[in-house]
C-alpha positions in Angstrom: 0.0 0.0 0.0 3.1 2.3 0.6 3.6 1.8 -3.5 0.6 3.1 -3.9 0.1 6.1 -1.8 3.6 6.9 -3.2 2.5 6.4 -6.8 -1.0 8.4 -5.8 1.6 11.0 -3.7 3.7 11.6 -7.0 0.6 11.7 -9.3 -0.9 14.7 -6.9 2.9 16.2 -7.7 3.1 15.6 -11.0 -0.7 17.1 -11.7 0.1 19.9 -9.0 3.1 20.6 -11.2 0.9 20.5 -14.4 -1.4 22.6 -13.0 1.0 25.7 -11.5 2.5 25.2 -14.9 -0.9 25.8 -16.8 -1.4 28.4 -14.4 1.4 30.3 -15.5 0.9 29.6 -18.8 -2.6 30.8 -18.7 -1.2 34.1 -16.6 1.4 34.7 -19.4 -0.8 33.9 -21.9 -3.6 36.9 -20.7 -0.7 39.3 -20.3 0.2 38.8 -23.9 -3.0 39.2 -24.9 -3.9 42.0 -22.3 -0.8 43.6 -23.9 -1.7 42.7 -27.2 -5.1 44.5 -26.4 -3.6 47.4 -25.2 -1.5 47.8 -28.4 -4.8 47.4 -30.4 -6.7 49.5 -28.3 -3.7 52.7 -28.7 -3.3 52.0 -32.2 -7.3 51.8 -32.8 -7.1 55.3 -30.7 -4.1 56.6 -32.6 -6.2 55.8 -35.6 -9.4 57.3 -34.7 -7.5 60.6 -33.6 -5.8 60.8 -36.9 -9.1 60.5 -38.8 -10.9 63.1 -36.6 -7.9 65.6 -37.0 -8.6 64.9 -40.6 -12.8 65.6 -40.7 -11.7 68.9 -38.6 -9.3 70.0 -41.2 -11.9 69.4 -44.0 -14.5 70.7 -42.2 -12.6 74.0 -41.6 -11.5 73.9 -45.0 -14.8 73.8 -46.2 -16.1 76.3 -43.8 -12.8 78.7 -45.2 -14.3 77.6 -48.7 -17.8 78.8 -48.0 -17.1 81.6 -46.2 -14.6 82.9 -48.9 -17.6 82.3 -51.1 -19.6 84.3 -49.5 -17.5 87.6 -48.8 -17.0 87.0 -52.9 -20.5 87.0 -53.6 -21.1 90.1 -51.2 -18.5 92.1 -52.7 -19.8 91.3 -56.3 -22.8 92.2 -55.2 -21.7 95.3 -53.7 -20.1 96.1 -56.7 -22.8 95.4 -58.8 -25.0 97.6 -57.0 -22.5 100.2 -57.3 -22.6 100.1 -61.2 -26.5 99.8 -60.7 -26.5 103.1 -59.1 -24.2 104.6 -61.6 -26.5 103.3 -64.8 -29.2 105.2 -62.0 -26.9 108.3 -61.9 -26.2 108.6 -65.9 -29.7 108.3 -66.5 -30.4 111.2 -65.4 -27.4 112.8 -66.9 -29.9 114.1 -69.9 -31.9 115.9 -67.0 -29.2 118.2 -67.1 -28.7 119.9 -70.8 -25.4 121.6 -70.7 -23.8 118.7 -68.6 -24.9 116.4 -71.3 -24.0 118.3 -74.3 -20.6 118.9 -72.8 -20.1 114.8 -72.6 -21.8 114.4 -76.1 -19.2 116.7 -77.6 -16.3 115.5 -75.5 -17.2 112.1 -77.1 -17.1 113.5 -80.7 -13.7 114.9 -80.1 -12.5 111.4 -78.6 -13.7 109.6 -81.8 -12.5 112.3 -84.2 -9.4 111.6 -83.4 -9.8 107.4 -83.8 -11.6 107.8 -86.8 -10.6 110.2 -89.8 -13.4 112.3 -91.9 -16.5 112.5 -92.0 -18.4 110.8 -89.3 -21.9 108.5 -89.5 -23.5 108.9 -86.2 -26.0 106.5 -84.5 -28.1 108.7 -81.8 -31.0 108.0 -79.6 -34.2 109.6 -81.5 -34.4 112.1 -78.0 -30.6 113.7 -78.9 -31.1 114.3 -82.6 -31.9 118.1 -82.1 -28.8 118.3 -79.5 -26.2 116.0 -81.5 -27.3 118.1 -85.1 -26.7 121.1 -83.1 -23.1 119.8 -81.9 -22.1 118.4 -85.7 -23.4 122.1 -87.1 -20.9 122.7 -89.6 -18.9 119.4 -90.1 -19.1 116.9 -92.6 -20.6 114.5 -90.0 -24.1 113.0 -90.5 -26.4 111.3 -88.1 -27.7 108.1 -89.2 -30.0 105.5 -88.2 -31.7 106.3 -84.7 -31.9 103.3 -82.0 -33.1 103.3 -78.1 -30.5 104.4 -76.5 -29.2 105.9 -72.9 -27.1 108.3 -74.3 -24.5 109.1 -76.4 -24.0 107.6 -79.8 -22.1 105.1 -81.9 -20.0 106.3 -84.6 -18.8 105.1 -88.3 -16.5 106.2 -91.1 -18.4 107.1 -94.1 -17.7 103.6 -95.3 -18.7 101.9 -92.3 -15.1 99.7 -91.9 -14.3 101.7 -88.8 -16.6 102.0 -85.5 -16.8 103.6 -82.0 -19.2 102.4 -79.3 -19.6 105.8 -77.2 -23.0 104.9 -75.9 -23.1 105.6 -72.3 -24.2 101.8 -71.4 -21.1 100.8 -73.1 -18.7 103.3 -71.2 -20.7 102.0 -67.8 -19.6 98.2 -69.1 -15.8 99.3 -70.0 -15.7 101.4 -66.4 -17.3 98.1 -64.9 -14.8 95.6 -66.6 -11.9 97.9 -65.8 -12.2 99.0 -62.6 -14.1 95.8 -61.2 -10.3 94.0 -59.6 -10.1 97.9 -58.6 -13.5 98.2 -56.9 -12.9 94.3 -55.3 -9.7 95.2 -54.1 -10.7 98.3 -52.3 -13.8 96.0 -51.0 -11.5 93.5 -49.7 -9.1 95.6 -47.7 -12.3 97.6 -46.2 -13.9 93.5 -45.4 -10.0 92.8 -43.5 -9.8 93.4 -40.0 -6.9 95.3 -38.3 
């Protein structure tokens, strides 16, 4: 019976031994894996910060986008409303007789000199008693008559050679020229200091 308790004895050893060894298996085995989680669990986080630094940066940049957008628009519009007024403002500008003979004869001497000879003019059927009284004794003529705001366009005799000195056309060359003008000056007003 001594064999056998010994046998039994060495069997509780041997398992005892199998079992601290499992145990310390097990324990190393969950601290990999706890370790192994926490290296997930930082690069999952490392991740996800990266990806929301990323959505802020676009939605900033967006936000930047529209908001450039919308100072553009304003000042466009601004501008525009500018020109409106101005179109408002030259209306008018036959209201005043001897302001606007003064600009439609300052506009025959500014085409006189692009165009040689005898001039064809174009004229608003309202202006034909003023422009006839400003070509009185020159070889210039006035030609057909079409709706106009003011001012007139002008040909050689032959026709080859023209001059757009309507006042809706001097408003759209003012407009396309001083327009980066007019936005600039907008745009330094819109910055703050």
């Amino acid at each position: 019976m001594e064999l056998l308790k010994k046998i039994d004895e060495e069997g509780k050893r041997q398992a005892q031994s199998i079992l601290d060894e499992a145990e310390a298996k097990a324990r190393q085995r969950l601290a990999e894996a706890e370790q192994q989680i926490q290296a997930w669990r930082e690069e999952h986080l490392k991740h996800a910060q990266q990806e929301i630094e990323s959505e802020k940066r676009l939605i900033l940049s967006r936000a930047r986008a529209r908001a450039r957008e919308t100072v553009l628009r304003a000042k466009g519009q601004a501008a525009e409303k500018l020109f409106e007024q101005l179109s408002r403002d030259v209306t008018g500008l036959r209201s005043d007789p001897s302001t606007y003979r003064a600009f439609l004869a300052h506009c025959l001497k500014e085409t006189e000199r692009e165009i040689p000879g005898p001039l064809v003019l174009q004229i608003d059927p309202q202006d034909e008693s003023l422009v006839r009284e400003i070509i009185r004794g020159t070889s210039h003529t006035i030609g057909e008559k079409i709706k106009m705001l003011g001012g007139f366009i002008a040909t050689n005799q032959r026709g080859d050679l023209l001059i757009d000195n309507r006042l809706e056309t001097r408003i759209a060359n003012l407009r396309q020229h001083y327009r980066p003008e007019l936005s600039q000056a907008l745009f330094d007003r819109a910055k703050p200091d």
